[in-house]
Every structure is written in C-alpha cells, then in structure tokens.
N, C-alpha and C positions, 0 to 999 in steps of 0.2 A: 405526508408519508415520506416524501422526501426519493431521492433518488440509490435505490438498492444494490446497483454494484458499485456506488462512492461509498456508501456506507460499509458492503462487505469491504472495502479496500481500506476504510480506516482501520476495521477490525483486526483484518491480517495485518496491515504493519503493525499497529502494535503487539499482537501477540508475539512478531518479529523481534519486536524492541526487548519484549518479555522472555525472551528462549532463552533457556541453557544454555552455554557456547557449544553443547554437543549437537542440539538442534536447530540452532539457527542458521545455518546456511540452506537447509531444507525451510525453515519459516521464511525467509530474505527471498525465496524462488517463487513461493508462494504468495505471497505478497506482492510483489513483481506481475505475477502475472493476472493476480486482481489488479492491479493500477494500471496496467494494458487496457482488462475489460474495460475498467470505468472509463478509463481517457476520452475513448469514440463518443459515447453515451452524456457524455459532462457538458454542463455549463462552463463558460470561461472563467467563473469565479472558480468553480470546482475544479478546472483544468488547472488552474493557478495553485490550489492548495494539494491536488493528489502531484504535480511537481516538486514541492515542497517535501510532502513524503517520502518522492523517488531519492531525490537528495539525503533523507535521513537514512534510507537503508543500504545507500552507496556508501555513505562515513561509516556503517556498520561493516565494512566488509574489507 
C-alpha cells in the first residue's frame, strides 16, 4: 500500500511541475504543504526523497 501522504505529495509536486505559470504558485503552496504532511509520517528513505522535491519546487519559484 505503501505510505499515503508521501504518495499524495509526489502527486502534488508534480501537478506543480505541470501548472500553467498562471497556476503554479497556488500548485508550489500546495505541494508544500503535502511535503509538511508527509515529512513527520516518512521513513528516512522517504524524508530523503520528499527533500529532494522541496528543492525542485524551490528552483520553481
């Protein structure tokens, strides 16, 4: 089954990655604040890659 707010947080950043530039600073907030949820709840492998994330949607901005 795997772990469901790492998964919702892969979803939103990439829908992040996917926005418009008219909506992606509402998707970037978004995604953000799934990779909050997931962080507490993560394995260190998972902590290690949803930081990897945080980083892609920091170059985004």
């Amino acid at each position: 089954m795997g772990n469901q707010l790492f998964q919702e947080a892969r979803r939103f950043v990439e829908m992040a990655k996917n926005a418009n530039p008219e909506y992606r600073e509402s998707a970037v907030g978004k995604a953000k604040n799934a990779l909050s949820s997931a962080f507490a709840n993560s394995t260190v492998a998972e902590q290690s890659q949803l930081q990897e994330m945080q980083t892609e949607l920091e170059q985004m901005q």
